[in-house]
mmCIF file as gemmi writes it, N, C-alpha and C atoms, coordinates in Angstrom:
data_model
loop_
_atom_site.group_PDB
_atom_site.id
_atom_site.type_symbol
_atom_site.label_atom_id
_atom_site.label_alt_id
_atom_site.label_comp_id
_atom_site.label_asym_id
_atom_site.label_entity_id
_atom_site.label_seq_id
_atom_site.pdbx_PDB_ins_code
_atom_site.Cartn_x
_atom_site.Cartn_y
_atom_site.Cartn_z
_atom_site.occupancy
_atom_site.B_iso_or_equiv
_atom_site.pdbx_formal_charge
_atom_site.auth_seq_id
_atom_site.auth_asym_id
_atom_site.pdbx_PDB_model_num
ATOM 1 N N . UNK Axp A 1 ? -8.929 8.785 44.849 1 0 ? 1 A 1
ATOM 2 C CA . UNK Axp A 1 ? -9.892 9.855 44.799 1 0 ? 1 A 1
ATOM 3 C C . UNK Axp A 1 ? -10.922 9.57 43.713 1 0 ? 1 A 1
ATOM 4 N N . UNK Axp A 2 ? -11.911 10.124 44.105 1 0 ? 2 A 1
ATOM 5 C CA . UNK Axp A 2 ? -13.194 9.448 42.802 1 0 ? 2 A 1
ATOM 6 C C . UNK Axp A 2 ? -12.924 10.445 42.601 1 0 ? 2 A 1
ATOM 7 N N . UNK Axp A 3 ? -14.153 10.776 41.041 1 0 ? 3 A 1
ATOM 8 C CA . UNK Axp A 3 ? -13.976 11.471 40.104 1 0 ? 3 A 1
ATOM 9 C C . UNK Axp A 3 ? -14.98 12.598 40.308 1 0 ? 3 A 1
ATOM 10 N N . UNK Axp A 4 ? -14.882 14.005 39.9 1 0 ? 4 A 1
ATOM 11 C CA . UNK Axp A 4 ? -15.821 14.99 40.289 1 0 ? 4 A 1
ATOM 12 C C . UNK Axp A 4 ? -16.439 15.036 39.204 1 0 ? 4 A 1
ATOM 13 N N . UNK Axp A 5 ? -17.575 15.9 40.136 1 0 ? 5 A 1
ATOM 14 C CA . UNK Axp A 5 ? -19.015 16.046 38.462 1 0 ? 5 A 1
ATOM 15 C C . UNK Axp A 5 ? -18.6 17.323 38.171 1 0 ? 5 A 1
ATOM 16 N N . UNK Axp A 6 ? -18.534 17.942 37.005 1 0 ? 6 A 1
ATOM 17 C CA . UNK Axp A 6 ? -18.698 18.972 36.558 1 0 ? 6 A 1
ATOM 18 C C . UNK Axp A 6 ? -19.864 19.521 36.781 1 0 ? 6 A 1
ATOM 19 N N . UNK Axp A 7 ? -19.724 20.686 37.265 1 0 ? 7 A 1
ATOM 20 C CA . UNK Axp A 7 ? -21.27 21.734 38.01 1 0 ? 7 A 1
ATOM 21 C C . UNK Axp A 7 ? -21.924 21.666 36.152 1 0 ? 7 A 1
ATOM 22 N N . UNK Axp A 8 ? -23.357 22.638 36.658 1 0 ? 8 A 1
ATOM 23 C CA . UNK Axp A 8 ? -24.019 22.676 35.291 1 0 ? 8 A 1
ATOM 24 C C . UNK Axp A 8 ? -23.348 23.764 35.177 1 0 ? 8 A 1
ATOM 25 N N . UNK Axp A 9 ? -22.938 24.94 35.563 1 0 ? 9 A 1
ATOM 26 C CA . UNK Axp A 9 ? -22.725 26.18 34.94 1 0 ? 9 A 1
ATOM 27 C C . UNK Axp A 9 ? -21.415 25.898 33.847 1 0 ? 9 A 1
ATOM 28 N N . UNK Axp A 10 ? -20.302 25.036 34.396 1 0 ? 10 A 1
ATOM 29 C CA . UNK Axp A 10 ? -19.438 24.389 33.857 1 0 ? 10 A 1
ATOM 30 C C . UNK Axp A 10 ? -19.952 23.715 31.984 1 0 ? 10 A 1
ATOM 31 N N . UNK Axp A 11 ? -20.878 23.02 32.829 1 0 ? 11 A 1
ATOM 32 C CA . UNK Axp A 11 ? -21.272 22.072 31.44 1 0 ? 11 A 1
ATOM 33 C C . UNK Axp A 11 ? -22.24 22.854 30.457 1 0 ? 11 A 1
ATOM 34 N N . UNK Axp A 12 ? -22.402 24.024 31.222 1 0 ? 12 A 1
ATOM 35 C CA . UNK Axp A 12 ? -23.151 25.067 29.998 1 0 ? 12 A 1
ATOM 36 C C . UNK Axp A 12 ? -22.366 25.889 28.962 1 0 ? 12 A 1
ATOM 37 N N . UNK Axp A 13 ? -21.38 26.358 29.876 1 0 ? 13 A 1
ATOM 38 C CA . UNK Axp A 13 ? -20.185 26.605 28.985 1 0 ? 13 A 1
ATOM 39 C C . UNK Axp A 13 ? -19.29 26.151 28.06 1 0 ? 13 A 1
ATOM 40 N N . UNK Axp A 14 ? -19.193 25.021 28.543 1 0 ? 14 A 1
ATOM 41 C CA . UNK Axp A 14 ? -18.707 23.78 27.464 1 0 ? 14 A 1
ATOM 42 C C . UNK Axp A 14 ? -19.602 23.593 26.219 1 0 ? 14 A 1
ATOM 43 N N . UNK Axp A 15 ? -21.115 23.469 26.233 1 0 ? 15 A 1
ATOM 44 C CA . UNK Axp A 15 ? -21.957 23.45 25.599 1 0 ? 15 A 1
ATOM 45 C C . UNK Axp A 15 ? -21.971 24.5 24.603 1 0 ? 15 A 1
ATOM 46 N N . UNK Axp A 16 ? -21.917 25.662 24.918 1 0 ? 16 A 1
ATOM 47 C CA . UNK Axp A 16 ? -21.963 27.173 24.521 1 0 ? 16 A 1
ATOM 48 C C . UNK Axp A 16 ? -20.643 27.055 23.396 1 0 ? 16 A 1
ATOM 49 N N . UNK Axp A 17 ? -19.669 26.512 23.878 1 0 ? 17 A 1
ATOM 50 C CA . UNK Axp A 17 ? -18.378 26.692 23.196 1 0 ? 17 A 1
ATOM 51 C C . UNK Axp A 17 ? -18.451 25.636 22.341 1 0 ? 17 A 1
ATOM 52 N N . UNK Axp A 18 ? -19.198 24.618 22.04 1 0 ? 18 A 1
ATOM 53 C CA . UNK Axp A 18 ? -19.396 23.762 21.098 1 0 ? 18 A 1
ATOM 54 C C . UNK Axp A 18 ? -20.457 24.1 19.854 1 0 ? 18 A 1
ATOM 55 N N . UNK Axp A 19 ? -21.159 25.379 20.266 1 0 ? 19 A 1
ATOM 56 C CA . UNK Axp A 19 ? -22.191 25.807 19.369 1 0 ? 19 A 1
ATOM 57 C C . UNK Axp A 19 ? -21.133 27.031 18.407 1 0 ? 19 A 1
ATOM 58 N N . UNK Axp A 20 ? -19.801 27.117 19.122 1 0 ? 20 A 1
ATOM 59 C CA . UNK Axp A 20 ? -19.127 28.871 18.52 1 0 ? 20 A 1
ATOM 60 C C . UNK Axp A 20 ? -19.095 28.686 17.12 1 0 ? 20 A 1
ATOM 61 N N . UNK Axp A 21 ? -18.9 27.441 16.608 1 0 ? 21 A 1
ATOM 62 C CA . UNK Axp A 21 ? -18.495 27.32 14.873 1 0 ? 21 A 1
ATOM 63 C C . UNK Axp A 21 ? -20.105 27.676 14.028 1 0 ? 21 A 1
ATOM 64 N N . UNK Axp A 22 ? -20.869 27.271 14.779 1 0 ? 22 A 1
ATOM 65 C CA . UNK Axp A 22 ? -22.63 27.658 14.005 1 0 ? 22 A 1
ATOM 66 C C . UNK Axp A 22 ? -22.64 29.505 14.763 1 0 ? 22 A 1
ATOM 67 N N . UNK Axp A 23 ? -22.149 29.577 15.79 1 0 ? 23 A 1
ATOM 68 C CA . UNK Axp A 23 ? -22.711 31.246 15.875 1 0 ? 23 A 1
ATOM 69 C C . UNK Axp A 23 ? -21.752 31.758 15.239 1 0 ? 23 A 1
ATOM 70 N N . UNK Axp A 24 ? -20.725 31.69 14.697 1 0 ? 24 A 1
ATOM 71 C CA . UNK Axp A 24 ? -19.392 32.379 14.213 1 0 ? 24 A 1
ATOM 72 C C . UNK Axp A 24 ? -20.222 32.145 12.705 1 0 ? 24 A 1
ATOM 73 N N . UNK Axp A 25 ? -21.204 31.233 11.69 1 0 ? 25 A 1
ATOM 74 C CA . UNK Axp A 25 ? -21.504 31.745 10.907 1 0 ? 25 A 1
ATOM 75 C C . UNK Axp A 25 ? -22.504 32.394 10.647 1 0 ? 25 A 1
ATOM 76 N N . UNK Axp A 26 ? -22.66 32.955 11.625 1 0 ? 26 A 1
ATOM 77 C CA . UNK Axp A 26 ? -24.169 33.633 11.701 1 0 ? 26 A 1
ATOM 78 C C . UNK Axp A 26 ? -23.725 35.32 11.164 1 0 ? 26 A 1
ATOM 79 N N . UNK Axp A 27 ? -25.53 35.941 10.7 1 0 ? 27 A 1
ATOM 80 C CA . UNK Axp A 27 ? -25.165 37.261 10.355 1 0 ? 27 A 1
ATOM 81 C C . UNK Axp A 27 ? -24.696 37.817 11.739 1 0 ? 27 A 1
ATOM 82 N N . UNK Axp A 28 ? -24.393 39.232 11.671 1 0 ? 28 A 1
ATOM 83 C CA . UNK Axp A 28 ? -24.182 40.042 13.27 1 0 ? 28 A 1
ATOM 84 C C . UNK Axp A 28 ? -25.302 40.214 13.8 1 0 ? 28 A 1
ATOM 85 N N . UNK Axp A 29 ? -26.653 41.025 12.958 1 0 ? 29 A 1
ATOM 86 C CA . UNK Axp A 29 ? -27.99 40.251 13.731 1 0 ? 29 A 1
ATOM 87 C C . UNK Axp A 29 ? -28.137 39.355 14.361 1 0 ? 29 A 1
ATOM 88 N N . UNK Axp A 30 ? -28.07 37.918 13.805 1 0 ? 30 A 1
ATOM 89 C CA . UNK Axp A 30 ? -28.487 36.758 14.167 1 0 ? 30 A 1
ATOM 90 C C . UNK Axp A 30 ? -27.577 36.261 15.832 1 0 ? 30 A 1
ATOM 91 N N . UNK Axp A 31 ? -26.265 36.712 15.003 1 0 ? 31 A 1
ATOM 92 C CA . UNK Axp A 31 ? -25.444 36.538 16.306 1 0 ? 31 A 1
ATOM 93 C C . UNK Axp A 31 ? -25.53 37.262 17.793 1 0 ? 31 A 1
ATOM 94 N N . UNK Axp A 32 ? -26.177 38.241 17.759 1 0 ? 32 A 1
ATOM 95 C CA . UNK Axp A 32 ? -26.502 39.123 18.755 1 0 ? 32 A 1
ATOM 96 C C . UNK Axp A 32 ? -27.53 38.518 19.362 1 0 ? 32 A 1
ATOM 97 N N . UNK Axp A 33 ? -28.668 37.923 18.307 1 0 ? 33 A 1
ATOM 98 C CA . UNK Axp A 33 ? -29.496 36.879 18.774 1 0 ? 33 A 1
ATOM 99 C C . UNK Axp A 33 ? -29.331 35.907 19.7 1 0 ? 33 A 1
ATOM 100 N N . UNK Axp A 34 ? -28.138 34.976 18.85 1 0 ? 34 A 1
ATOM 101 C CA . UNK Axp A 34 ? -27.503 33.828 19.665 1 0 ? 34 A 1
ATOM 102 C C . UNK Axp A 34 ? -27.108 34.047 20.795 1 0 ? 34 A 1
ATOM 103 N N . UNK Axp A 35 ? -26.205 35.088 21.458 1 0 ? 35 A 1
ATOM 104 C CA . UNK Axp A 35 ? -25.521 35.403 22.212 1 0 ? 35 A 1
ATOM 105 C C . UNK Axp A 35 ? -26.638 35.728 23.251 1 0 ? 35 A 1
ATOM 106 N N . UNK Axp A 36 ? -27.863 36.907 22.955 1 0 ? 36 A 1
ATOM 107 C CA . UNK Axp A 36 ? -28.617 36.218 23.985 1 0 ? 36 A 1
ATOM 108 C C . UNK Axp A 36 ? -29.592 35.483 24.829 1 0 ? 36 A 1
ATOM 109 N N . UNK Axp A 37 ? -29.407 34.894 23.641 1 0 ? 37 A 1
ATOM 110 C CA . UNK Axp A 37 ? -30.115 33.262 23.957 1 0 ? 37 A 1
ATOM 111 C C . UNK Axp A 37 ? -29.202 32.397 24.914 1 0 ? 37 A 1
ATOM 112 N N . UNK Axp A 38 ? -27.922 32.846 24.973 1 0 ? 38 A 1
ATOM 113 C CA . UNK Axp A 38 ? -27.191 32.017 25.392 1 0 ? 38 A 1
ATOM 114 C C . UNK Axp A 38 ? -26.809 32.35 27.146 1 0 ? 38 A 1
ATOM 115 N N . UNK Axp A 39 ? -27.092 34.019 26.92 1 0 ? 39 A 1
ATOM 116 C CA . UNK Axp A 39 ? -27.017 34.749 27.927 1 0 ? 39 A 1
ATOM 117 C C . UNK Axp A 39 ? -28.558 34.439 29.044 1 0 ? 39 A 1
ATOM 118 N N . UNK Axp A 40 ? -29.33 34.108 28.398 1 0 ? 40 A 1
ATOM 119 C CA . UNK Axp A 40 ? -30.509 33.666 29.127 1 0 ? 40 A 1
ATOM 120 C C . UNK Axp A 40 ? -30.175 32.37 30.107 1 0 ? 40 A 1
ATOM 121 N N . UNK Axp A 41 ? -29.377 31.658 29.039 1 0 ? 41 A 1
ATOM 122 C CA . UNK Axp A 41 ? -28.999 29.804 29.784 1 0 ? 41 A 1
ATOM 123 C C . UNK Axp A 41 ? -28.928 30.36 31.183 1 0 ? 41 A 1
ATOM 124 N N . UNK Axp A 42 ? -27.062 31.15 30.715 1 0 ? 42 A 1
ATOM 125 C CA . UNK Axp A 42 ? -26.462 31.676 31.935 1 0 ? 42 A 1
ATOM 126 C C . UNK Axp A 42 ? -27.307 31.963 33.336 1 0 ? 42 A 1
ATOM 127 N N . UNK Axp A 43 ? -28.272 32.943 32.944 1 0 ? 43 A 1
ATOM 128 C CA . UNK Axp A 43 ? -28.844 33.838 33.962 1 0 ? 43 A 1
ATOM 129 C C . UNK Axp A 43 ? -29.979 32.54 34.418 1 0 ? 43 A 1
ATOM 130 N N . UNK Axp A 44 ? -30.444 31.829 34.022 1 0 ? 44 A 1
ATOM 131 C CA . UNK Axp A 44 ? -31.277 30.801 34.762 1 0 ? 44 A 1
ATOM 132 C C . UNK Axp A 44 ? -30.556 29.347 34.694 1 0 ? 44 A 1
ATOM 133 N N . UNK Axp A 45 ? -29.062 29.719 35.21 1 0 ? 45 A 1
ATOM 134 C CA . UNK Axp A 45 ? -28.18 28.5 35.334 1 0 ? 45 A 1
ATOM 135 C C . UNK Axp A 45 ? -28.893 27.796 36.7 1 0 ? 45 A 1
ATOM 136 N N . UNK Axp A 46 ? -29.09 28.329 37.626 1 0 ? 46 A 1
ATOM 137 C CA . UNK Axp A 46 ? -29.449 28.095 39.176 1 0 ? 46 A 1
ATOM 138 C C . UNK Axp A 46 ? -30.907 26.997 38.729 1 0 ? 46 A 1
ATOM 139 N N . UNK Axp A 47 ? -31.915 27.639 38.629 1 0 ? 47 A 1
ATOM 140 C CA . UNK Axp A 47 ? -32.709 26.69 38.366 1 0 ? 47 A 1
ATOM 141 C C . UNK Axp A 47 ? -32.8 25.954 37.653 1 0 ? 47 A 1
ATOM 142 N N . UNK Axp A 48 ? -31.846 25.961 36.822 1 0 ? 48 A 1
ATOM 143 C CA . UNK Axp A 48 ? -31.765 24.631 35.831 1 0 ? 48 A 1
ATOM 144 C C . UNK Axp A 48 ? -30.683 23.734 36.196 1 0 ? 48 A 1
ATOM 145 N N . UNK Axp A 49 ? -30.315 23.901 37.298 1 0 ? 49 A 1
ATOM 146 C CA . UNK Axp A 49 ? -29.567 23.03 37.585 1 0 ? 49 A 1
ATOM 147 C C . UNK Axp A 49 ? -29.792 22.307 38.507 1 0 ? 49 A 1
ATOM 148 N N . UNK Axp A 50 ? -31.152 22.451 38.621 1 0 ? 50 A 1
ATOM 149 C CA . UNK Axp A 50 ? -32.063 21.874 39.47 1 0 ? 50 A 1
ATOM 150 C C . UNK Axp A 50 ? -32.868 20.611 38.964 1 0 ? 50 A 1
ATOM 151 N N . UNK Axp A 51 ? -33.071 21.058 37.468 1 0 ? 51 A 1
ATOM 152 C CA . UNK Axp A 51 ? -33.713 20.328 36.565 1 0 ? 51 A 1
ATOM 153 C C . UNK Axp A 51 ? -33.24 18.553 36.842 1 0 ? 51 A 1
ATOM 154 N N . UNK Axp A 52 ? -34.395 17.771 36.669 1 0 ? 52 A 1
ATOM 155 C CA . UNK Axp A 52 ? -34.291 16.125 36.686 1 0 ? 52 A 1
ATOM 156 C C . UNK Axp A 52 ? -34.057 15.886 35.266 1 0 ? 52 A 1
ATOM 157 N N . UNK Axp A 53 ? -34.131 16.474 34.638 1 0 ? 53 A 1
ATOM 158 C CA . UNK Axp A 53 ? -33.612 15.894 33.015 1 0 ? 53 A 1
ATOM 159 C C . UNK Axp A 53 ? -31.797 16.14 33.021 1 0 ? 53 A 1
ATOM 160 N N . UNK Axp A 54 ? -31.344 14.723 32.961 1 0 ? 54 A 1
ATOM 161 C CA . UNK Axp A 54 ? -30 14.518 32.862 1 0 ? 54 A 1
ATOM 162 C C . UNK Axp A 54 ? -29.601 14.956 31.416 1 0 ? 54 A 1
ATOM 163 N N . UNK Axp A 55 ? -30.648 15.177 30.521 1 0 ? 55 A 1
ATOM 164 C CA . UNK Axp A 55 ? -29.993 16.105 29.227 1 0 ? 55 A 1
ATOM 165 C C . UNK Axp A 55 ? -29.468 17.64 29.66 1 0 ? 55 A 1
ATOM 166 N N . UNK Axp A 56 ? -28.635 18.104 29.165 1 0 ? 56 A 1
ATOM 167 C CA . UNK Axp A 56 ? -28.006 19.186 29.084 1 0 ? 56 A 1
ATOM 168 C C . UNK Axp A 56 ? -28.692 19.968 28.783 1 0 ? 56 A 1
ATOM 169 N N . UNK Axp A 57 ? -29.048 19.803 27.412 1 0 ? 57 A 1
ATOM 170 C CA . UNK Axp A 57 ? -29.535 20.955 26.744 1 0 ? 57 A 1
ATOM 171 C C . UNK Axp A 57 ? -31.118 21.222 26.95 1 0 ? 57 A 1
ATOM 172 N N . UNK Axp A 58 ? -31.812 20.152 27.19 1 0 ? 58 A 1
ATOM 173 C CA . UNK Axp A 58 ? -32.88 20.77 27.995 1 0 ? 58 A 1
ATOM 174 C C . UNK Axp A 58 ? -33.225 21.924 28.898 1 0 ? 58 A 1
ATOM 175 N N . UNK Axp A 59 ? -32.617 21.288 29.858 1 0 ? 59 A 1
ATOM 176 C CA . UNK Axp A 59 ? -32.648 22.919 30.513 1 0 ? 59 A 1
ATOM 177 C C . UNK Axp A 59 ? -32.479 24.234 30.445 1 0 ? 59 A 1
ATOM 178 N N . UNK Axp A 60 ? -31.505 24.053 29.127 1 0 ? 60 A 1
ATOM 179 C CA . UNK Axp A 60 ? -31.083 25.528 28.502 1 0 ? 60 A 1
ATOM 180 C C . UNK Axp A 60 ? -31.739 26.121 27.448 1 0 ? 60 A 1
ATOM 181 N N . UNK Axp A 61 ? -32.883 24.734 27.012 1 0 ? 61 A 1
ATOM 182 C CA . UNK Axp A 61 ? -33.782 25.14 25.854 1 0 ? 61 A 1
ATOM 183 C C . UNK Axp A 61 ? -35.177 25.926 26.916 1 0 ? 61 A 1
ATOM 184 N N . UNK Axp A 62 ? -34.736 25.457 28.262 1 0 ? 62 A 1
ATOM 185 C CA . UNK Axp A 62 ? -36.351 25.354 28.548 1 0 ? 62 A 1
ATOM 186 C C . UNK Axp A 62 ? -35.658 27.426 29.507 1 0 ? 62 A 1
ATOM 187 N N . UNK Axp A 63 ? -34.596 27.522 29.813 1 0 ? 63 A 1
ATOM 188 C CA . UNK Axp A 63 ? -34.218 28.844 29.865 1 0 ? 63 A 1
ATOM 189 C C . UNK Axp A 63 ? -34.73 29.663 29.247 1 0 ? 63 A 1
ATOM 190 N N . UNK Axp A 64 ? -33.907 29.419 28.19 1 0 ? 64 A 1
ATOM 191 C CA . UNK Axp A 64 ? -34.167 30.314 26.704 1 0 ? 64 A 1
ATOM 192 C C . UNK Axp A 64 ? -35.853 30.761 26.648 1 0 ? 64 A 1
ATOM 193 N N . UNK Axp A 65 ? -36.663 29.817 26.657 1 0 ? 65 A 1
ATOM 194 C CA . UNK Axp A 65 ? -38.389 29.913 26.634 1 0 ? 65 A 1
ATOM 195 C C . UNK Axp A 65 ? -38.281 30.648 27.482 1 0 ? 65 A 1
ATOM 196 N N . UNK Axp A 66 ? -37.872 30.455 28.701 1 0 ? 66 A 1
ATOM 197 C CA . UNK Axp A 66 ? -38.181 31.195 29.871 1 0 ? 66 A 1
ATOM 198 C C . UNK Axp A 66 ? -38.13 32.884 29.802 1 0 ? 66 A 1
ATOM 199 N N . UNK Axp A 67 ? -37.106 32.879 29.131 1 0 ? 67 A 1
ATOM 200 C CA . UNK Axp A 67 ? -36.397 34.824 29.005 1 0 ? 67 A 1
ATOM 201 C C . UNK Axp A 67 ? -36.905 34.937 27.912 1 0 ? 67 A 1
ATOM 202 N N . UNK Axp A 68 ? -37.791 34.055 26.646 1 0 ? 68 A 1
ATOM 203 C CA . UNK Axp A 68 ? -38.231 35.087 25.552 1 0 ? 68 A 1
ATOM 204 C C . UNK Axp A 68 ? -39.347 35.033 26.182 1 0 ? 68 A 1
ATOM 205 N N . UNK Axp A 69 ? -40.149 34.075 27.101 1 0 ? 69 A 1
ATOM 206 C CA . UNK Axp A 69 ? -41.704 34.936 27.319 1 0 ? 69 A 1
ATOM 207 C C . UNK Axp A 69 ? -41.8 35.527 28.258 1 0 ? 69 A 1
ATOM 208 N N . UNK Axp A 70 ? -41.264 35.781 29.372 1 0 ? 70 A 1
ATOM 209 C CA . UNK Axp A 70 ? -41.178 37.168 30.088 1 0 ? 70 A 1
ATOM 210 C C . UNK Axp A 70 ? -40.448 37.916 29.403 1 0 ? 70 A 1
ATOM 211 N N . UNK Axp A 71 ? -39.925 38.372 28.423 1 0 ? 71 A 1
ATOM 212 C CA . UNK Axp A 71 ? -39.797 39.327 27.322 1 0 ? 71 A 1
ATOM 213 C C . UNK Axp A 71 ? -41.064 39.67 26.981 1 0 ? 71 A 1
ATOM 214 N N . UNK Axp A 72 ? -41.604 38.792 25.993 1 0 ? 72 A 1
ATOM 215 C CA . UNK Axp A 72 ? -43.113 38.657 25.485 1 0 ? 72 A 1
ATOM 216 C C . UNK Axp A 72 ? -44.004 39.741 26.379 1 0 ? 72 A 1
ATOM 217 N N . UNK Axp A 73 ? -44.169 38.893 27.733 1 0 ? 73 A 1
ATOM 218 C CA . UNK Axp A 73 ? -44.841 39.531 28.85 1 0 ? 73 A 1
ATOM 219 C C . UNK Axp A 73 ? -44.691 40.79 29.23 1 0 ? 73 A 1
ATOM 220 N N . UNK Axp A 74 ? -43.92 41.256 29.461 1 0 ? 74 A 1
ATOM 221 C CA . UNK Axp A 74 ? -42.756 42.882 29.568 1 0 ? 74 A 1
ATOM 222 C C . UNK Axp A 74 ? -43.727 43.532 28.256 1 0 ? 74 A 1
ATOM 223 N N . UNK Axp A 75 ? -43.119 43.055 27.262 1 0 ? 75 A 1
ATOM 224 C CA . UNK Axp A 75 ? -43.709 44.343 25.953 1 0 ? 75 A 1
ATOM 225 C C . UNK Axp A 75 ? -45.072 44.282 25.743 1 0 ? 75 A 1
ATOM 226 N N . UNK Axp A 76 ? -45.629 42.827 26.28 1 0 ? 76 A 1
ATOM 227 C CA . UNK Axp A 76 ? -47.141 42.978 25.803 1 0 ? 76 A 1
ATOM 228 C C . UNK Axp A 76 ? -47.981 44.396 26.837 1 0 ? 76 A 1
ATOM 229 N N . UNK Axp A 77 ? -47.297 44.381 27.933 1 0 ? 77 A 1
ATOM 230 C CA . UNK Axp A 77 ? -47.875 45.41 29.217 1 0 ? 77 A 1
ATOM 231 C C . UNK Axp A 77 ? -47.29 46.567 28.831 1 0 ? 77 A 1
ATOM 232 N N . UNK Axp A 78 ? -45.966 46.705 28.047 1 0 ? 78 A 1
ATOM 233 C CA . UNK Axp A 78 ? -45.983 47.914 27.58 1 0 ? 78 A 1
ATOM 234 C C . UNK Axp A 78 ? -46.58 48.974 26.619 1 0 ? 78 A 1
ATOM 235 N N . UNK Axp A 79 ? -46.765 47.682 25.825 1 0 ? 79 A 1
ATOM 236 C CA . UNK Axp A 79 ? -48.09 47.925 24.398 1 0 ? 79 A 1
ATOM 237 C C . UNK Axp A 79 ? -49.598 48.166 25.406 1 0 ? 79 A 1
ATOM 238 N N . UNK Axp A 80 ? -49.891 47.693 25.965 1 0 ? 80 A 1
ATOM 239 C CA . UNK Axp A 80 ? -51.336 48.332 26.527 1 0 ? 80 A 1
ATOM 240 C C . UNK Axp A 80 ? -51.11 48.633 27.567 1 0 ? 80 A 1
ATOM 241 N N . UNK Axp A 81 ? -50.342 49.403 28.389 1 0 ? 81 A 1
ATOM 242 C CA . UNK Axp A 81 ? -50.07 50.641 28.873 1 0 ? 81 A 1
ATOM 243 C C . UNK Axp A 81 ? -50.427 52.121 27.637 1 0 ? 81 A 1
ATOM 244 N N . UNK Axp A 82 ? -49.351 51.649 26.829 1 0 ? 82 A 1
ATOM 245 C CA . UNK Axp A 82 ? -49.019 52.818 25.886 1 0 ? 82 A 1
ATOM 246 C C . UNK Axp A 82 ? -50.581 53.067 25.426 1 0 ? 82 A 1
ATOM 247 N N . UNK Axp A 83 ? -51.399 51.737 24.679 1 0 ? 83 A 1
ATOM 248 C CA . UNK Axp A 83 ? -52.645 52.008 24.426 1 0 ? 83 A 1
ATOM 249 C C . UNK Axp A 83 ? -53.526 52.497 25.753 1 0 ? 83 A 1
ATOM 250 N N . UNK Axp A 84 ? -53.296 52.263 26.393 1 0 ? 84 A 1
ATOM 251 C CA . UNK Axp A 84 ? -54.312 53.088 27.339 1 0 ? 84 A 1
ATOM 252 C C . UNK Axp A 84 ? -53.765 54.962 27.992 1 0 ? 84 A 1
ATOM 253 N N . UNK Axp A 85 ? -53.071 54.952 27.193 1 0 ? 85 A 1
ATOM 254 C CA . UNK Axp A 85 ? -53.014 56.281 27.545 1 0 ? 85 A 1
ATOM 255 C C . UNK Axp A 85 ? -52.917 56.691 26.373 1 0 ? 85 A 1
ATOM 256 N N . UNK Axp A 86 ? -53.463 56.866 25.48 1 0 ? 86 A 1
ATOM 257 C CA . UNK Axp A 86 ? -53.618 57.156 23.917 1 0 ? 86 A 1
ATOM 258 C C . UNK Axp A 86 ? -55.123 57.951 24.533 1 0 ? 86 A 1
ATOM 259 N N . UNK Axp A 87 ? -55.347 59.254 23.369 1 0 ? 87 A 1
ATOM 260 C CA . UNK Axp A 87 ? -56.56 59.602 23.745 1 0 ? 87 A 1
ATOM 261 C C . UNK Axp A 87 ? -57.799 58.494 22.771 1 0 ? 87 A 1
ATOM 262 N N . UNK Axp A 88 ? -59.397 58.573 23.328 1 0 ? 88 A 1
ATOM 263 C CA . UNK Axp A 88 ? -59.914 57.572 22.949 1 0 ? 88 A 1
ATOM 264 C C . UNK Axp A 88 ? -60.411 57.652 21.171 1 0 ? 88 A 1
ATOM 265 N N . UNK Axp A 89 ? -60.147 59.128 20.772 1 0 ? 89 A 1
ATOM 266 C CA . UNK Axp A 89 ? -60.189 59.184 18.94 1 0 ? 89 A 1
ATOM 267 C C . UNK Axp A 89 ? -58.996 58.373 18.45 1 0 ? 89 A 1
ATOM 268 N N . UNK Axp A 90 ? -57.714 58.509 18.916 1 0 ? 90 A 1
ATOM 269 C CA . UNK Axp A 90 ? -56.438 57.837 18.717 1 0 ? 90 A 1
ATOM 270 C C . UNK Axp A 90 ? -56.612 56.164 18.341 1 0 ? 90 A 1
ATOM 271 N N . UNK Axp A 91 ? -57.294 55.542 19.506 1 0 ? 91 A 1
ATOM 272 C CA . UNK Axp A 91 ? -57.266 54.193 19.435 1 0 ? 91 A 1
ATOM 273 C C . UNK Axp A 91 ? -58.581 53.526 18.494 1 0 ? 91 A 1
């Protein structure tokens, strides 16, 4: 029998569990941070496992970007929403 590949979701987890000794010294802030940064990998495991970069962690760096700027995007439309319904002495 040949040998199987480990899926990426597999090898993200493995990854994740090699970072626990740096998030375990983190503040509880920071760690809440980490966690979801890490939770981002997860949630764009599918397309990154699509990715042609045979590095690992690429794809999970390029995740991570992914879920803080549609974050970004999200609050920037919420911030000028909010400003546009401000009366016009307000703004």
């Amino acid at each position: 029998m040949g040998k199987t590949v480990e899926s990426y979701r597999m090898a993200v987890e493995d990854e994740i569990r090699r970072w626990s000794g740096f998030a375990k010294a983190l503040r509880r802030e920071d760690r809440e941070a980490f966690d979801a940064l890490m939770d981002a990998c997860r949630s764009y495991a599918s397309a990154a496992s699509n990715a042609t970069k045979p590095i690992l962690f690429e794809p999970m760096v390029m995740s991570i970007l992914l879920s803080q700027q549609t974050r970004i995007q999200r609050l920037s439309k919420e911030v000028e929403d909010l400003k546009s319904k401000q009366p016009a002495s307000a703004q």
